[in-house]
Chimera marker file (.cmm) of the C-alpha trace (Angstrom):
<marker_set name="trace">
<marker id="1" x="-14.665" y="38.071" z="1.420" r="1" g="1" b="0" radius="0.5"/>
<marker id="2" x="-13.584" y="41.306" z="2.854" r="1" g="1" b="0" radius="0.5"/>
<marker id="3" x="-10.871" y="43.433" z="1.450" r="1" g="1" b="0" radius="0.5"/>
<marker id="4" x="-8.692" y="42.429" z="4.784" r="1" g="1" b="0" radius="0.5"/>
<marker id="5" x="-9.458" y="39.009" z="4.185" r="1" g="1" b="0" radius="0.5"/>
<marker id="6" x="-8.406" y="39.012" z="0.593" r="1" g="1" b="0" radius="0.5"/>
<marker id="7" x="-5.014" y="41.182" z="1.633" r="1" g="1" b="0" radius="0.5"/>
<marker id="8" x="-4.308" y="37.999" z="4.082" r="1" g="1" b="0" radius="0.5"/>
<marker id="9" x="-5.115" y="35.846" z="1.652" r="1" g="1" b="0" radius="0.5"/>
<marker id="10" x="-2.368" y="37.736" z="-0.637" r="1" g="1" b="0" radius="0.5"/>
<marker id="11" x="0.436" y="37.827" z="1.283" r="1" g="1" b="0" radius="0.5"/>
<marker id="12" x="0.024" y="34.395" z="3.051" r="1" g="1" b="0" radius="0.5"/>
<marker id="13" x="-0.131" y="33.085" z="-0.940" r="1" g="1" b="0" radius="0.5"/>
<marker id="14" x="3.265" y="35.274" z="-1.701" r="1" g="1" b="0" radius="0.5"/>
<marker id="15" x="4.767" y="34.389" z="1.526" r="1" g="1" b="0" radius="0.5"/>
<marker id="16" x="4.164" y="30.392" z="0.619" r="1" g="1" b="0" radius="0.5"/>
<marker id="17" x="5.477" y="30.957" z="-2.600" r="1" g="1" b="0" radius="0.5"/>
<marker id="18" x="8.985" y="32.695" z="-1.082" r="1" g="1" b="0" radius="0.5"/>
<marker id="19" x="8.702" y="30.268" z="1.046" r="1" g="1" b="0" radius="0.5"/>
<marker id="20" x="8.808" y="27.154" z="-1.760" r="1" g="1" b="0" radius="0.5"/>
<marker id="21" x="11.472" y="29.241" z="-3.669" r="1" g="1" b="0" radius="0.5"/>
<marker id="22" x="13.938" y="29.656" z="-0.973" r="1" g="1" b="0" radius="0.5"/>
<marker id="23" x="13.681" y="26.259" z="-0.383" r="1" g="1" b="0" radius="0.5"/>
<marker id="24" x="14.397" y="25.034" z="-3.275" r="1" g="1" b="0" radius="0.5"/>
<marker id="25" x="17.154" y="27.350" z="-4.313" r="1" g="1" b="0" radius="0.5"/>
<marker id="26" x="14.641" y="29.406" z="-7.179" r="1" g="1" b="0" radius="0.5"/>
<marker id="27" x="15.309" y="32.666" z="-4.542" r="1" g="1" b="0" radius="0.5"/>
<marker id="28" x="17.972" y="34.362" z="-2.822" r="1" g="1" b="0" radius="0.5"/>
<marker id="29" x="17.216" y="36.192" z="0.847" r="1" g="1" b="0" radius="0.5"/>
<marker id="30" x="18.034" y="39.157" z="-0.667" r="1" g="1" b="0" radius="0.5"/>
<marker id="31" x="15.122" y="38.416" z="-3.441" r="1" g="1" b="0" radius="0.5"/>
<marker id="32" x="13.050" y="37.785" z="-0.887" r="1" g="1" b="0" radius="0.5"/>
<marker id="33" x="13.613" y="40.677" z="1.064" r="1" g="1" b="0" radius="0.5"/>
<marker id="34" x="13.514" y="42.832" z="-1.517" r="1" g="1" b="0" radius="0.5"/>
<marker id="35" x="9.566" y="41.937" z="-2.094" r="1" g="1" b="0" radius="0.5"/>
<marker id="36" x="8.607" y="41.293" z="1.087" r="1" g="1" b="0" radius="0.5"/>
<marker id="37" x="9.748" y="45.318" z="1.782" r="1" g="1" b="0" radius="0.5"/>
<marker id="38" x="7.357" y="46.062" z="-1.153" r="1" g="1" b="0" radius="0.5"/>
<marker id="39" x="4.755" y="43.891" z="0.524" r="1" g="1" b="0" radius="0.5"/>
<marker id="40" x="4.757" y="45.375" z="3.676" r="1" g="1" b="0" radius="0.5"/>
<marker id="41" x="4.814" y="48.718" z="2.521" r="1" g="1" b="0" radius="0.5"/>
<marker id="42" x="2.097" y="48.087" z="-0.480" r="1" g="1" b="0" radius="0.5"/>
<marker id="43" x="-0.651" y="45.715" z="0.830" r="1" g="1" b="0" radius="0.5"/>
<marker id="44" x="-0.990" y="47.845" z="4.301" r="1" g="1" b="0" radius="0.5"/>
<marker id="45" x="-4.590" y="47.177" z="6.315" r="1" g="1" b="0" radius="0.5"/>
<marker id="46" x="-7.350" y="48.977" z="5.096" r="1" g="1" b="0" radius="0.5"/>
<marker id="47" x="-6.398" y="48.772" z="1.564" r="1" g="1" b="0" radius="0.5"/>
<marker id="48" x="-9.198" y="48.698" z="-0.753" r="1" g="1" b="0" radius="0.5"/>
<marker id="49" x="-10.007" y="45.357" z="-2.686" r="1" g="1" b="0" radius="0.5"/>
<marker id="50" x="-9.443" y="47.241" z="-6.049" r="1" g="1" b="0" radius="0.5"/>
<marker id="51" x="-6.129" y="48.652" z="-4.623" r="1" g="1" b="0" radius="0.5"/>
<marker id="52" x="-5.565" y="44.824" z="-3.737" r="1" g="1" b="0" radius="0.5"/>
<marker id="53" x="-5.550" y="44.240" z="-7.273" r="1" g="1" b="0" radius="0.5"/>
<marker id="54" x="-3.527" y="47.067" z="-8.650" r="1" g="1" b="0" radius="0.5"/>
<marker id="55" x="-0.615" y="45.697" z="-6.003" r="1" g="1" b="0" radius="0.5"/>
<marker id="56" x="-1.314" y="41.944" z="-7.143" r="1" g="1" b="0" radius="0.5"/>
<marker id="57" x="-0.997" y="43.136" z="-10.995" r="1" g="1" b="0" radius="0.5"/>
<marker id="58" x="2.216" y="45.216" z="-10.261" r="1" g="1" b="0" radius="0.5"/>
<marker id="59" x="3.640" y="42.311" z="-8.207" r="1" g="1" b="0" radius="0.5"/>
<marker id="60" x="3.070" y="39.992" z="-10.466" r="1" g="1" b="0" radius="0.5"/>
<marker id="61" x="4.723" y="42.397" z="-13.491" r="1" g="1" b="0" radius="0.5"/>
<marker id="62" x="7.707" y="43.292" z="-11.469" r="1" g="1" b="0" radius="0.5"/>
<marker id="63" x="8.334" y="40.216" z="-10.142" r="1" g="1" b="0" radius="0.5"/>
<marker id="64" x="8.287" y="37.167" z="-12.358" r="1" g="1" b="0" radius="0.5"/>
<marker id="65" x="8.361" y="34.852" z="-9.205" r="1" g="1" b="0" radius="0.5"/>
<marker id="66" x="4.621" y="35.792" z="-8.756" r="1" g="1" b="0" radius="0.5"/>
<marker id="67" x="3.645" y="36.005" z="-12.242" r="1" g="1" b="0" radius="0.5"/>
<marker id="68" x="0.661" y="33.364" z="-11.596" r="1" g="1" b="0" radius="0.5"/>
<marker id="69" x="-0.355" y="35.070" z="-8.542" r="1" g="1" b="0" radius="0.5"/>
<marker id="70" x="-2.426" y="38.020" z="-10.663" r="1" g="1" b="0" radius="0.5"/>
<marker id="71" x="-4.677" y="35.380" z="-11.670" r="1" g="1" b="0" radius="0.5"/>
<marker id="72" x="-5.140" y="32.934" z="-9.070" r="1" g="1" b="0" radius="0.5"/>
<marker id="73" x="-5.784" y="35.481" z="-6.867" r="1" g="1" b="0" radius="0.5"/>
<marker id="74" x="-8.895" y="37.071" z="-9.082" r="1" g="1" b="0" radius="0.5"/>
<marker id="75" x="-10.138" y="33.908" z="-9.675" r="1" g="1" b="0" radius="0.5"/>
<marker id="76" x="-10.690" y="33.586" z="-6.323" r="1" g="1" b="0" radius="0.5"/>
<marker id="77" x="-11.859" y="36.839" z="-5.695" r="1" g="1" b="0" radius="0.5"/>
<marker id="78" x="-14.289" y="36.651" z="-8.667" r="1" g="1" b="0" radius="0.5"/>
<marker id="79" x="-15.614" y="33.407" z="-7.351" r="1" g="1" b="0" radius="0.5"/>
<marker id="80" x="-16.249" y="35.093" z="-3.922" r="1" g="1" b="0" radius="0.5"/>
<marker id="81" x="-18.560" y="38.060" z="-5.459" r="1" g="1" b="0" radius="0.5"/>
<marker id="82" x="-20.378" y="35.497" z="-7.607" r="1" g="1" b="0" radius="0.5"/>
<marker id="83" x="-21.008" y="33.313" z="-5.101" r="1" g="1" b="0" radius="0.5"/>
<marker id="84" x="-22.339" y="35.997" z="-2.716" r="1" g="1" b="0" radius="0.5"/>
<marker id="85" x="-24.110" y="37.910" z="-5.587" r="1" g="1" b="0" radius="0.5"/>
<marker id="86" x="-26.099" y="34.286" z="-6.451" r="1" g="1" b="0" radius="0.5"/>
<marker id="87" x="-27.114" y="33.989" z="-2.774" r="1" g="1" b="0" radius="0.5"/>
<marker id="88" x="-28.494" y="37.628" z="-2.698" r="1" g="1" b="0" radius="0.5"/>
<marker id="89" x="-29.821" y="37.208" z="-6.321" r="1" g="1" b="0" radius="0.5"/>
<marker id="90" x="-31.986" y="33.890" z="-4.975" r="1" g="1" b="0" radius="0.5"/>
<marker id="91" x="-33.050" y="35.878" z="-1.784" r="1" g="1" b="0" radius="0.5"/>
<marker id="92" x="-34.251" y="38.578" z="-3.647" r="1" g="1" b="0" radius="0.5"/>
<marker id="93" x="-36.231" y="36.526" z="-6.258" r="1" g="1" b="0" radius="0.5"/>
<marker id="94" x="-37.851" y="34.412" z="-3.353" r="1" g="1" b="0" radius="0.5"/>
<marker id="95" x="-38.853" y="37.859" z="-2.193" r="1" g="1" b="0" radius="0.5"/>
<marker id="96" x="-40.529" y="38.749" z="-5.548" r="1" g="1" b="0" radius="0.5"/>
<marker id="97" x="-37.988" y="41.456" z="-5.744" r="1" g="1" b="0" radius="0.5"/>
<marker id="98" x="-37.018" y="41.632" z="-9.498" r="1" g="1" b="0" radius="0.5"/>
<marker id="99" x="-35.653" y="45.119" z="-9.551" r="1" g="1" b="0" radius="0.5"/>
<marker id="100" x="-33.000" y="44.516" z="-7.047" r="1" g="1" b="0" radius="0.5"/>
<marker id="101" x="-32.148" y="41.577" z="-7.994" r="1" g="1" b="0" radius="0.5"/>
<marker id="102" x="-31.649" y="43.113" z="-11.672" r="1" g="1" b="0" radius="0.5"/>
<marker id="103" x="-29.263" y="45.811" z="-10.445" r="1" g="1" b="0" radius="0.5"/>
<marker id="104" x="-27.310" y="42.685" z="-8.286" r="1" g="1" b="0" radius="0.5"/>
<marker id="105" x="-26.434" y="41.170" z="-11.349" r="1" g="1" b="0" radius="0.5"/>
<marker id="106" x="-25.308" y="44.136" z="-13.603" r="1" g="1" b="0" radius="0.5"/>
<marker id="107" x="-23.488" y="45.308" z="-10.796" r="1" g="1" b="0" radius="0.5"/>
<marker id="108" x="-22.118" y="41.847" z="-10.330" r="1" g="1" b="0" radius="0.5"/>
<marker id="109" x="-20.903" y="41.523" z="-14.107" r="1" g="1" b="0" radius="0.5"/>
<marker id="110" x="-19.916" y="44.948" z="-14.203" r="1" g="1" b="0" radius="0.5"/>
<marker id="111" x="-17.116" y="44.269" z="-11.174" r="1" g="1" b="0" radius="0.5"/>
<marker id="112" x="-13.681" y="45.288" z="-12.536" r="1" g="1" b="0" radius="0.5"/>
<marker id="113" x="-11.127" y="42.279" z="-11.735" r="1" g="1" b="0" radius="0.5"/>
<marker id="114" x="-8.103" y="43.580" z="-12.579" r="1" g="1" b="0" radius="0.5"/>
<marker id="115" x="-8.935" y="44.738" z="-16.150" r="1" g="1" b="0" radius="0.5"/>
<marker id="116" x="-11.709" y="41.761" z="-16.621" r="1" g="1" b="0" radius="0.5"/>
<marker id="117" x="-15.072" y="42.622" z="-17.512" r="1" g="1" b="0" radius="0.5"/>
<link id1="1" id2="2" r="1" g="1" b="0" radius="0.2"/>
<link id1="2" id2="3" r="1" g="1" b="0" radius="0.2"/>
<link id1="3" id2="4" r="1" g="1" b="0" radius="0.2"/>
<link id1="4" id2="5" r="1" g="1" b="0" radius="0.2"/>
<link id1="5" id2="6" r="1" g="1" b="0" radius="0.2"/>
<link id1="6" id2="7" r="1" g="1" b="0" radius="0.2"/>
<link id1="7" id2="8" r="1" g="1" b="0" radius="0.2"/>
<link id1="8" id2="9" r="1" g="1" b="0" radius="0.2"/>
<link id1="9" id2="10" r="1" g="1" b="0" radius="0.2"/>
<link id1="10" id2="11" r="1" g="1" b="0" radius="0.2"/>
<link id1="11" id2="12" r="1" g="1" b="0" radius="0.2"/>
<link id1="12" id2="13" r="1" g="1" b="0" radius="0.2"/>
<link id1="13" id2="14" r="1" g="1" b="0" radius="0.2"/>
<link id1="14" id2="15" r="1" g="1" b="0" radius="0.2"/>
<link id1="15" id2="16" r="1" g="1" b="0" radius="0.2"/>
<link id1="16" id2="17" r="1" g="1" b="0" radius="0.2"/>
<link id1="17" id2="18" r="1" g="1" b="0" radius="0.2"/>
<link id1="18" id2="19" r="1" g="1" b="0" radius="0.2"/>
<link id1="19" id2="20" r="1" g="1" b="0" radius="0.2"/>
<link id1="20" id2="21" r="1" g="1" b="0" radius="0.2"/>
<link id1="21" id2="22" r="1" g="1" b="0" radius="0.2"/>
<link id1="22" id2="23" r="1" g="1" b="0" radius="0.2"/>
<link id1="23" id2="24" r="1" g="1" b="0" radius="0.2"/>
<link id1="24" id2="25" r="1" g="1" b="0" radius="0.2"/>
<link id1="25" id2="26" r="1" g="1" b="0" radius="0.2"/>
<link id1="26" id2="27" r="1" g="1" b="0" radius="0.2"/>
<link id1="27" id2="28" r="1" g="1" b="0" radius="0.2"/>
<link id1="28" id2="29" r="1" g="1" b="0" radius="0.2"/>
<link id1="29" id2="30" r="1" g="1" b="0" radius="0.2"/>
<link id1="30" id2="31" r="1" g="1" b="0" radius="0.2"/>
<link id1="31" id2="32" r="1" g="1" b="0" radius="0.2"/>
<link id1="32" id2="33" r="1" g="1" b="0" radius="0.2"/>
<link id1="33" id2="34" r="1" g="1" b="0" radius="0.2"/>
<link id1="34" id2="35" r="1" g="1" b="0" radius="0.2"/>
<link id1="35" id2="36" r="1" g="1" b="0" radius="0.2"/>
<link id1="36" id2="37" r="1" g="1" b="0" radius="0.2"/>
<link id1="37" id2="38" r="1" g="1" b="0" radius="0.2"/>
<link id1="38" id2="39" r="1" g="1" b="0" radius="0.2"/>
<link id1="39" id2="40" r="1" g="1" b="0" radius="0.2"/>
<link id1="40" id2="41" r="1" g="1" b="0" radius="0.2"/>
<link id1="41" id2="42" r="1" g="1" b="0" radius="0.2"/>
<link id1="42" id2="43" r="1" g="1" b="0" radius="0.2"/>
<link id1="43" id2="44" r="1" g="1" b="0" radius="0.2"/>
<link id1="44" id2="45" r="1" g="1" b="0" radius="0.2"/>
<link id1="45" id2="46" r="1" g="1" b="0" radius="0.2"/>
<link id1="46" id2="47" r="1" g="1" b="0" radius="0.2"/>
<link id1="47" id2="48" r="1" g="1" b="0" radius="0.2"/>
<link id1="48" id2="49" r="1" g="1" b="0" radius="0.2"/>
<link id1="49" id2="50" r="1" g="1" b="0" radius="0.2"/>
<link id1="50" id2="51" r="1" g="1" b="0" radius="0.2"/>
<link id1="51" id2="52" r="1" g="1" b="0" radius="0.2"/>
<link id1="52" id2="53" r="1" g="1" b="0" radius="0.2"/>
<link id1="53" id2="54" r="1" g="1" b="0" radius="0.2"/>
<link id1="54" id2="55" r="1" g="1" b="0" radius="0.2"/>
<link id1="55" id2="56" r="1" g="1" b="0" radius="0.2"/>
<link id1="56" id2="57" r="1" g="1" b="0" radius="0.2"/>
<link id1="57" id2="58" r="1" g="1" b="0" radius="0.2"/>
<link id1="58" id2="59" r="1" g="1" b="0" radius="0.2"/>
<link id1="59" id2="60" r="1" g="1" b="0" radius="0.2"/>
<link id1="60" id2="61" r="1" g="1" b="0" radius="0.2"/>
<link id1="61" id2="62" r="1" g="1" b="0" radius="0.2"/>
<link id1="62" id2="63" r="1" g="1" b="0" radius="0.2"/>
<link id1="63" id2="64" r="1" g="1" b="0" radius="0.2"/>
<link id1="64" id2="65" r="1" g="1" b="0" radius="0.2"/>
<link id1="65" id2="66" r="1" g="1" b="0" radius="0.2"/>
<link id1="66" id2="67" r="1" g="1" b="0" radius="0.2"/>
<link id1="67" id2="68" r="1" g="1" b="0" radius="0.2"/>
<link id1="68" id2="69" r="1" g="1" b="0" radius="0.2"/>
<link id1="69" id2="70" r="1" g="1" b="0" radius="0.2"/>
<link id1="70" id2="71" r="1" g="1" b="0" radius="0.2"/>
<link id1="71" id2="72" r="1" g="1" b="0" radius="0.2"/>
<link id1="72" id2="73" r="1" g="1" b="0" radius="0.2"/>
<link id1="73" id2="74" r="1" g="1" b="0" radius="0.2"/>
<link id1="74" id2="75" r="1" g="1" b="0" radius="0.2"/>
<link id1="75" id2="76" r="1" g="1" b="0" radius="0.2"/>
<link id1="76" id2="77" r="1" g="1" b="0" radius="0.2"/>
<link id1="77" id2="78" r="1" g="1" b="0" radius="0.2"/>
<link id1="78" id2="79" r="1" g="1" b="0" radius="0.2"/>
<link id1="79" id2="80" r="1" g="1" b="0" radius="0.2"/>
<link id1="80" id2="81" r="1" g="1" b="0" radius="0.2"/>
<link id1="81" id2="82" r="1" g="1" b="0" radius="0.2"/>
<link id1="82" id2="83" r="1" g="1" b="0" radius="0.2"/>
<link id1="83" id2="84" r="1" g="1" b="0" radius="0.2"/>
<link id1="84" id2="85" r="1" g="1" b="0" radius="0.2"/>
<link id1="85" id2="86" r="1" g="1" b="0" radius="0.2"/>
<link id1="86" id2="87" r="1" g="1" b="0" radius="0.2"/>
<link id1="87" id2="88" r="1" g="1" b="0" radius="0.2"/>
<link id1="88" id2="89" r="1" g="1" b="0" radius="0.2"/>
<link id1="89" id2="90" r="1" g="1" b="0" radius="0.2"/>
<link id1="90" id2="91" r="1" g="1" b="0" radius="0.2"/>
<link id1="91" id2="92" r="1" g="1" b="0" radius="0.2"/>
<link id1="92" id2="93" r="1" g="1" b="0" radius="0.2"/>
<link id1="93" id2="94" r="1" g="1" b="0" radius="0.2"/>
<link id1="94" id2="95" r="1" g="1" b="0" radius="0.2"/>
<link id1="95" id2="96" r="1" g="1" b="0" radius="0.2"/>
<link id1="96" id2="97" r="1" g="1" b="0" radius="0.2"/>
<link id1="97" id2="98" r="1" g="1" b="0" radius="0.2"/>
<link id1="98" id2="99" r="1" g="1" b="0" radius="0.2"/>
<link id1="99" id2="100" r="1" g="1" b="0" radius="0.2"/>
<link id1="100" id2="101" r="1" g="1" b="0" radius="0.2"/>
<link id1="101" id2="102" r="1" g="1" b="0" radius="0.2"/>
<link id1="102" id2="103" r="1" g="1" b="0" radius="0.2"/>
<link id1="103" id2="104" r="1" g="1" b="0" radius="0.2"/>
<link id1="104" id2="105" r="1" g="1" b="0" radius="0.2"/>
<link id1="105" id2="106" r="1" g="1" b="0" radius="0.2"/>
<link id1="106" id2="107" r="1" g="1" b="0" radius="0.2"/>
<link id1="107" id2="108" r="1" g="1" b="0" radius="0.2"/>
<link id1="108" id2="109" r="1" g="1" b="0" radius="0.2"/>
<link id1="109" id2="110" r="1" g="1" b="0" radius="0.2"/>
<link id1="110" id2="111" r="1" g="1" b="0" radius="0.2"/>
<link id1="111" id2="112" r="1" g="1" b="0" radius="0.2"/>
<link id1="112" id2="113" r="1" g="1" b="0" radius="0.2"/>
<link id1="113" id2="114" r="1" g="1" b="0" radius="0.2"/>
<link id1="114" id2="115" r="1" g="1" b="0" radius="0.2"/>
<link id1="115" id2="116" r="1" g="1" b="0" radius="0.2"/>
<link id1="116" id2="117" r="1" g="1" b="0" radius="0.2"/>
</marker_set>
């Protein structure tokens, strides 16, 4: 997943959850304004995935509405670099290429999520 990918796959996950909340009463517009402004101006395209993650964390601090979001959002993420570090891992092996596929995996486990290690 690419960091632009991930950012869309941020705010739509915000946006549904405004959406659920000002439907069933949990938000005001003005709420909803309010974070959508710090959205907009935080999650802008080009961001990096790590910055992605610094905005999910504060979101998710500052705004109890989104309190969940921190960590469905790096599980997902995490699940994204394993899955494409295993795939890279079993090409490299197949290859007979131990040493790279050595530094895949302790790069792979060394991935900051967010504070997880």
């Amino acid at each position: 997943m690419s960091s632009e990918e991930y950012r869309l796959d941020v705010e739509r996950k915000m946006l549904q959850i405004m959406q659920e909340k000002l439907d069933s009463g949990e938000m005001s517009a003005e709420r909803a304004k309010e974070i959508a402004q710090y959205v907009v101006d935080s999650l802008k395209p080009g961001i990096s995935i790590d910055e992605i993650n610094k905005v999910v964390a504060y979101i998710a601090k500052e705004f109890e509405e989104f309190s969940h979001l921190t960590v469905d959002s790096l599980n997902a993420y995490e699940e994204n670099v394993k899955t494409h570090a295993l795939s890279d891992v079993h090409k490299l092996l197949s290859e007979g290429d131990l040493p790279s596929a050595d530094t895949i995996l302790k790069k792979t486990l060394q991935v900051d999520l967010g504070g997880k290690q």
